[in-house]
C-alpha positions as CSV (number, residue, x, y, z in Angstrom):
1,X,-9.9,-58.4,27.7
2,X,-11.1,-59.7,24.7
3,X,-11.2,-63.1,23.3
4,X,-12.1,-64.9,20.3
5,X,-15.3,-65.6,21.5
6,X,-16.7,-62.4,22.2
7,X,-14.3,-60.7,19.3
8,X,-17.1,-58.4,17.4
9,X,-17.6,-60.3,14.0
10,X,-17.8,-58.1,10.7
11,X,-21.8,-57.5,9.3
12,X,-23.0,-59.7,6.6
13,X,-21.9,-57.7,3.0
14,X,-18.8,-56.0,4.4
15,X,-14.9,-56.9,4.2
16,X,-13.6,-58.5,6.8
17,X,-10.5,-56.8,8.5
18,X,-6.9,-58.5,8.0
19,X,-6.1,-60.3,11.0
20,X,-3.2,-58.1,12.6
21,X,-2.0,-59.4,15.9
22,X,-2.5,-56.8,18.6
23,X,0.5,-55.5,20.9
24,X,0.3,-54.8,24.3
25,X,0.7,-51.3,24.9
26,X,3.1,-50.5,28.2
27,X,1.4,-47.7,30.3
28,X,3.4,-45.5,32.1
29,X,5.4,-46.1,35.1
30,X,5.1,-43.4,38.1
31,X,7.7,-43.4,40.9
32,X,9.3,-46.7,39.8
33,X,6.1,-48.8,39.7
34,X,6.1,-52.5,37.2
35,X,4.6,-51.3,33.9
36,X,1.2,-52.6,33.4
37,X,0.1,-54.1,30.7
38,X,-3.3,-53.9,28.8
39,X,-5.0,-54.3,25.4
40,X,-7.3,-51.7,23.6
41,X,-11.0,-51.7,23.6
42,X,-12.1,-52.7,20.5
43,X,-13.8,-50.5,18.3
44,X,-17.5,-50.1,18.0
45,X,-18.8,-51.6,14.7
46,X,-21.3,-49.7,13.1
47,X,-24.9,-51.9,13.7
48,X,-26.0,-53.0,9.8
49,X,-29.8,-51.6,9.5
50,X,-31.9,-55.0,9.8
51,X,-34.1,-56.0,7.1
52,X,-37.5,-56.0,8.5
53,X,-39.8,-59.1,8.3
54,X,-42.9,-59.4,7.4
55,X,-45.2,-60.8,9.9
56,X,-46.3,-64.4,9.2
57,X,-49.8,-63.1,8.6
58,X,-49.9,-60.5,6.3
59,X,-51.7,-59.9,3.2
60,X,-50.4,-59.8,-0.2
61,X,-49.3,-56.1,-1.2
62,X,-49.1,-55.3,2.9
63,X,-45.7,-53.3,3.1
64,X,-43.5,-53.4,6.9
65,X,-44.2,-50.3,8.9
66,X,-41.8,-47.4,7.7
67,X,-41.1,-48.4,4.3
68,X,-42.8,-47.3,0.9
69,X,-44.5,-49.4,-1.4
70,X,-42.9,-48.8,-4.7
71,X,-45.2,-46.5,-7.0
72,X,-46.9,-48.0,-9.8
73,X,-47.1,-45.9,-13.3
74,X,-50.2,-44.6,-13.6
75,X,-52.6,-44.5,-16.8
76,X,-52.8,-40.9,-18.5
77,X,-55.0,-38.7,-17.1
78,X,-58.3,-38.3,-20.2
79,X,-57.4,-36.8,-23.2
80,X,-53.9,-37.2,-22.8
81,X,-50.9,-38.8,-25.3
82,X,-50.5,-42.4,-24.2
83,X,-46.4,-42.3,-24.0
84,X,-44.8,-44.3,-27.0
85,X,-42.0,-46.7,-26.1
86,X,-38.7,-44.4,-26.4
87,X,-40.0,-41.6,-26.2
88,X,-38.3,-38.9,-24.5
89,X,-39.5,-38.1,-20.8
90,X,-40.6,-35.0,-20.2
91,X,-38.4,-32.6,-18.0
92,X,-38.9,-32.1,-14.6
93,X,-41.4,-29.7,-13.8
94,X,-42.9,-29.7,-17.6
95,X,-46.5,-31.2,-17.2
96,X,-47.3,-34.5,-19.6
97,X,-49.8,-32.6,-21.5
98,X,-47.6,-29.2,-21.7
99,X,-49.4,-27.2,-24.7
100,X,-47.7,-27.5,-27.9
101,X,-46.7,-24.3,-30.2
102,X,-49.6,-23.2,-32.1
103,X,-49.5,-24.5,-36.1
104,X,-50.3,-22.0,-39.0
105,X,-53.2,-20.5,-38.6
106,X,-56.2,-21.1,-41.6
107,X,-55.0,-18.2,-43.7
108,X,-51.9,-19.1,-43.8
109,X,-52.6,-23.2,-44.6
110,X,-54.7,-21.1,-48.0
111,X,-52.1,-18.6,-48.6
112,X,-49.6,-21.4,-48.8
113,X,-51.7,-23.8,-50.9
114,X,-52.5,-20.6,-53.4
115,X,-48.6,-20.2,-53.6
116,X,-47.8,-23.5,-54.3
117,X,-46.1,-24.6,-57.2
118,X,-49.0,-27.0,-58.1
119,X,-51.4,-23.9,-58.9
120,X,-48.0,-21.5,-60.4
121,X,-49.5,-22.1,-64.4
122,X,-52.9,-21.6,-62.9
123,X,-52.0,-18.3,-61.2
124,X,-49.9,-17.3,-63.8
125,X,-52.5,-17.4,-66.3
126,X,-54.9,-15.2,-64.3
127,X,-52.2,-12.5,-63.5
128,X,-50.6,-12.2,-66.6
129,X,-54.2,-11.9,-68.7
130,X,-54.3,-9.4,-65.9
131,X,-51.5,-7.4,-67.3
132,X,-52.6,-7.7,-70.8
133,X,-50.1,-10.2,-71.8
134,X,-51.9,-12.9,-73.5
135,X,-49.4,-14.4,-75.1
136,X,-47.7,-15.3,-72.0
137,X,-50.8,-17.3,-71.0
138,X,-50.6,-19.1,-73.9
139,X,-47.6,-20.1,-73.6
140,X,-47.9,-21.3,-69.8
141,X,-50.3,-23.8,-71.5
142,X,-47.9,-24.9,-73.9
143,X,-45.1,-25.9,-71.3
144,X,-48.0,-27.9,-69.1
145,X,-49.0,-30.6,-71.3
146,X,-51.6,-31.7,-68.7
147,X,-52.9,-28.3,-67.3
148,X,-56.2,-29.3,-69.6
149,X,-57.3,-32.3,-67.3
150,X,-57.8,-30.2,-64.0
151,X,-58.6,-26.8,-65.7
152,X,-61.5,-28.4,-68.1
153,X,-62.7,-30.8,-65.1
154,X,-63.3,-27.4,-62.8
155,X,-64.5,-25.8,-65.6
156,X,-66.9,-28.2,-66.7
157,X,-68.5,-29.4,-63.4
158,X,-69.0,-25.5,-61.6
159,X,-70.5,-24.2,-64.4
160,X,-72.9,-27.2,-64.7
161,X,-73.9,-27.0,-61.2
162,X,-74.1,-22.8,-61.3
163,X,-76.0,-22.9,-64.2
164,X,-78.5,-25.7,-62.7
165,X,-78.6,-24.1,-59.4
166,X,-79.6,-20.6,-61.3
167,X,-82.4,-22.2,-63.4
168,X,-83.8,-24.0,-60.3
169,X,-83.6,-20.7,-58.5
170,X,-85.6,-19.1,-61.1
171,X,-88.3,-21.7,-61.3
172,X,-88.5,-20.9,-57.4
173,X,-89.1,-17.1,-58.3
174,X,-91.9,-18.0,-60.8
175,X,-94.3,-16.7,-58.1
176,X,-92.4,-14.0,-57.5
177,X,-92.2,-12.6,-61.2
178,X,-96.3,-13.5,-61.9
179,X,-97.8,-12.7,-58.9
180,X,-95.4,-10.1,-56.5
181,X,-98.1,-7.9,-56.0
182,X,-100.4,-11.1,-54.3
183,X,-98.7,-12.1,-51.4
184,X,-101.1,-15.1,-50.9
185,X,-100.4,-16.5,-54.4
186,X,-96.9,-15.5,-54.2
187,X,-96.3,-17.7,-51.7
188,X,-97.6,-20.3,-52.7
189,X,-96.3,-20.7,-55.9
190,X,-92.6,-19.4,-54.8
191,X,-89.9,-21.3,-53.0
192,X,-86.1,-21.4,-52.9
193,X,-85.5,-23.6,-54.8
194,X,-88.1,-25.1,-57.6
195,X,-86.6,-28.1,-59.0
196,X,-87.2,-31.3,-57.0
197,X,-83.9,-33.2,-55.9
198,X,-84.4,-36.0,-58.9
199,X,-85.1,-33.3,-61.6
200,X,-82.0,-31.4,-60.2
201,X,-79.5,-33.6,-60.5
202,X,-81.1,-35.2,-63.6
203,X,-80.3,-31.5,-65.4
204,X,-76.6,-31.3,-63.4
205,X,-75.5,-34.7,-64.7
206,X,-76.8,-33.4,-68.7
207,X,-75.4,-30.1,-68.2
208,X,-72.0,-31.8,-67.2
209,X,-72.5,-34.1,-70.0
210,X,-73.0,-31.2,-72.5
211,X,-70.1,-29.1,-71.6
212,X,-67.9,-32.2,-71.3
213,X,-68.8,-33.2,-74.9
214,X,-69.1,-29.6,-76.7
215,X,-65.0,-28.8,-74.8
216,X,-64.3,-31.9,-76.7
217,X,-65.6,-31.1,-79.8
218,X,-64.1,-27.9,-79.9
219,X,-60.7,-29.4,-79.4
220,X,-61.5,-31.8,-82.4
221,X,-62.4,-28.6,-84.4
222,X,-59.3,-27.1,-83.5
223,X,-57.2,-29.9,-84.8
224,X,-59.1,-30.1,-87.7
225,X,-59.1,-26.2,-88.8
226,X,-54.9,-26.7,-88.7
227,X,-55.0,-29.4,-90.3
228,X,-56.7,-28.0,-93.4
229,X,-53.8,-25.3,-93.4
230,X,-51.1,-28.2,-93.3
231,X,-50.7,-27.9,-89.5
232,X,-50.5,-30.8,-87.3
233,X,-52.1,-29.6,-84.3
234,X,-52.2,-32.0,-81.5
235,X,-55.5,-32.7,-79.4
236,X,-53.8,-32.0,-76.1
237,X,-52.3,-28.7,-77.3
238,X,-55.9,-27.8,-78.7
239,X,-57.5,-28.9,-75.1
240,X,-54.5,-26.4,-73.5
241,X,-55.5,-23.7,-75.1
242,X,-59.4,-24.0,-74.6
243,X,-58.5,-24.4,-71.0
244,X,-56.5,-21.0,-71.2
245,X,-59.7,-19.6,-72.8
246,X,-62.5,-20.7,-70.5
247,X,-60.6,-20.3,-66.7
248,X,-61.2,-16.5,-66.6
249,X,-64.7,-17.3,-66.9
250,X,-65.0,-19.0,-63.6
251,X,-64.8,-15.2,-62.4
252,X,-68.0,-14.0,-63.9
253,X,-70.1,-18.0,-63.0
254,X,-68.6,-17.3,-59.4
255,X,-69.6,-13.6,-58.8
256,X,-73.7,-15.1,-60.2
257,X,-73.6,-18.2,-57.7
258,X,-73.3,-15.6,-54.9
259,X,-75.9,-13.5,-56.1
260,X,-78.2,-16.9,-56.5
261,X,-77.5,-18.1,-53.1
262,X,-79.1,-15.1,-51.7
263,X,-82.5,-15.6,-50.8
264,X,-85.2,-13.1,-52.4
265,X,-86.5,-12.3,-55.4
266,X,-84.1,-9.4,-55.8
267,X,-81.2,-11.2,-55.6
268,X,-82.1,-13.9,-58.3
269,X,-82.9,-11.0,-60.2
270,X,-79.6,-9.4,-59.8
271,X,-78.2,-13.0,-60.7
272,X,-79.9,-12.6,-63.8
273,X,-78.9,-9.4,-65.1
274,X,-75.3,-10.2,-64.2
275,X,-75.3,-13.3,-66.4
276,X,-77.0,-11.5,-69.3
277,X,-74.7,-8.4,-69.1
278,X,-71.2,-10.3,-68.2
279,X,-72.3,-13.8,-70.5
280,X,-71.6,-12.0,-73.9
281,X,-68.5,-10.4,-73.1
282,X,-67.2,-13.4,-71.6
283,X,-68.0,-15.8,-74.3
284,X,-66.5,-13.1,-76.6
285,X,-63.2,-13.1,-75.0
286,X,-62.7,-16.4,-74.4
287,X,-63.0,-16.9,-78.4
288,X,-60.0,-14.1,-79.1
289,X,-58.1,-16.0,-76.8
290,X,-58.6,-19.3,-78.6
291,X,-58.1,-17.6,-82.1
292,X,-55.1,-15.6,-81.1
293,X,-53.4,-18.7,-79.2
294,X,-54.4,-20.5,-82.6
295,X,-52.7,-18.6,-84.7
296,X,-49.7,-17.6,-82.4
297,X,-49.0,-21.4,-82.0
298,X,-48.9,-23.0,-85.8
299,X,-48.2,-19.4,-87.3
300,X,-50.4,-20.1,-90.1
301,X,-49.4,-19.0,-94.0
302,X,-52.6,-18.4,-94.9
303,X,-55.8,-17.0,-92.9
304,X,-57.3,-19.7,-90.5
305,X,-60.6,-17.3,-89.7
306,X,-62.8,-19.9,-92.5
307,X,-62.1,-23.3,-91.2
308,X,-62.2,-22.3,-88.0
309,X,-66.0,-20.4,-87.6
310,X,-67.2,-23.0,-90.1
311,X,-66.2,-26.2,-87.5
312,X,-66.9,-24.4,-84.5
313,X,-70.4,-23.6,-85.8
314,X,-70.4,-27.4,-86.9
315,X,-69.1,-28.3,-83.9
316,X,-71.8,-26.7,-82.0
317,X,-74.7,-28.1,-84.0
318,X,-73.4,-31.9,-83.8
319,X,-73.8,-31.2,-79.9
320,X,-77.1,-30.0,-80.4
321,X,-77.6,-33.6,-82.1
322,X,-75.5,-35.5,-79.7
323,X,-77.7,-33.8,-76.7
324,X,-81.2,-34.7,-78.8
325,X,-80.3,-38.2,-79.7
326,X,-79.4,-38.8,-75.6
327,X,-82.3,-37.1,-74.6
328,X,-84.5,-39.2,-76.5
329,X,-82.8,-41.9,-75.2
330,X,-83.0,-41.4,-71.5
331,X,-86.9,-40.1,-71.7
């Protein structure tokens, strides 16, 4: 029998059970007998897992016996991405430092910066001189008003620091050339490079300062020359067209510079011969170009050919001044 007393009482967290009234079941009656009656046992409840306690003297971060501390996050491992806040976790199974694909490769970073649209007029002018269309050259000049500014600056600053290099090559092979057959004087007065560090930049910093200044004055020429023919002939469009001039013969310095970086006598002599036999030329067809463009862009009524050799020649005696007067100045 059960009473209330020792009526099994719900766990702690679960529903309690409506309070139906139980009714006495009648058992069956064999041979006549009173029915007896009883009540049903009452149904095992289900023991509720108890929390264990700690012991009264336990440590700080002790855990009970079969349970498992929670985990803290760990640190990344060396050389690993410290995990940004919302970034995404990684799949199961994928390590936190998984590689990541490969980016282009070197070749590809150049081939891409060579085909950008930034260096198109610079290309263009290159490829179609190539092809023996120089009037297409010209006119990339014309449509990029400020393709003179990077071209000229290039221009300008690698041929002063070729042409520096070269001379202080040579004074480095004056042993060399004097005294080849004497191996003991030949290395004494030969080295690789015979200008001190103060005396090289010293002649870098005029050479830049001449070229910077004889570009210019040609441009002023330029404008001046048109506008003895009644031309107006804008400084910028004059700068254009000595920049279309002048960037195929960054070819020709280049191809010297790697000669003169060569150690040896024979390679600075190589140098040498390639800049006396590939100068002229050069020079010579970067002054078509700037008389052809000249012509082809202020289609002159009469002949330009006077004004214009008479103020380049000018042109190139007033830097002869300029570069005197300075270098009076500084020594």
């Amino acid at each position: 029998m059960t009473t209330p007393e020792n009526t099994p009482q719900p766990a702690e967290g679960q529903p309690t059970p409506p309070n139906v009234p139980s009714q006495p079941e009648v058992a069956p009656t064999w041979d006549g007998a009173a029915p007896a009656s009883f009540e049903p046992f009452a149904a095992p409840m289900q023991a509720t897992p108890e929390t264990p306690q700690m012991p009264a003297n336990a440590m700080p971060g002790e855990y009970p016996q079969g349970q498992v501390p929670p985990v803290a996050p760990q640190a990344p491992a060396y050389g690993q991405p410290v995990p940004q806040p919302g970034a995404p976790i990684p799949a199961l199974g994928m390590p936190q430092g998984a590689p990541q694909p490969a980016g282009p490769s070197f070749s590809e970073q150049m081939n891409a910066a060579v085909n950008s649209e930034k260096l198109a007029p610079y290309r263009n002018i290159f490829t179609n001189l190539w092809k023996g269309d120089t009037g297409a050259s010209i006119d990339e000049g014309d449509r990029n008003s400020k393709l003179w500014i990077p071209a000229l600056s290039v221009v300008t600053v690698f041929s002063a620091f070729v042409y520096t290099f070269f001379i202080s090559r040579m004074a480095g092979q004056v042993g060399s050339f004097l005294f080849g057959g004497y191996p003991r004087l030949n290395d004494r007065f030969s080295s690789y490079l015979g200008l001190p560090a103060d005396k090289f930049f010293a002649l870098l910093f005029g050479m830049i300062i001449m070229f910077g200044i004889g570009l210019a004055l040609r441009a002023v020429a330029l404008t001046v020359a048109a506008k003895l023919r009644q031309k107006t002939y804008s400084f910028t469009r004059a700068a254009n067209l000595l920049a279309v001039a002048y960037l195929p013969s960054l070819m020709m310095i280049s191809l010297v510079f790697v000669f003169a970086l060569m150690p040896g006598t024979l390679m600075i002599r190589i140098a040498s011969l390639m800049l006396f036999v590939l100068f002229l030329p050069m020079l010579l067809m970067s002054e078509l170009i700037i008389y052809v463009g000249f012509n082809r862009q202020n289609g002159f009524a009469k002949s330009v050919l006077v004004p214009h050799v008479m103020l380049t020649g000018a042109s190139m005696v007033l830097l002869l001044v300029i570069m005197t007067i300075l270098r009076s100045i500084v020594d």
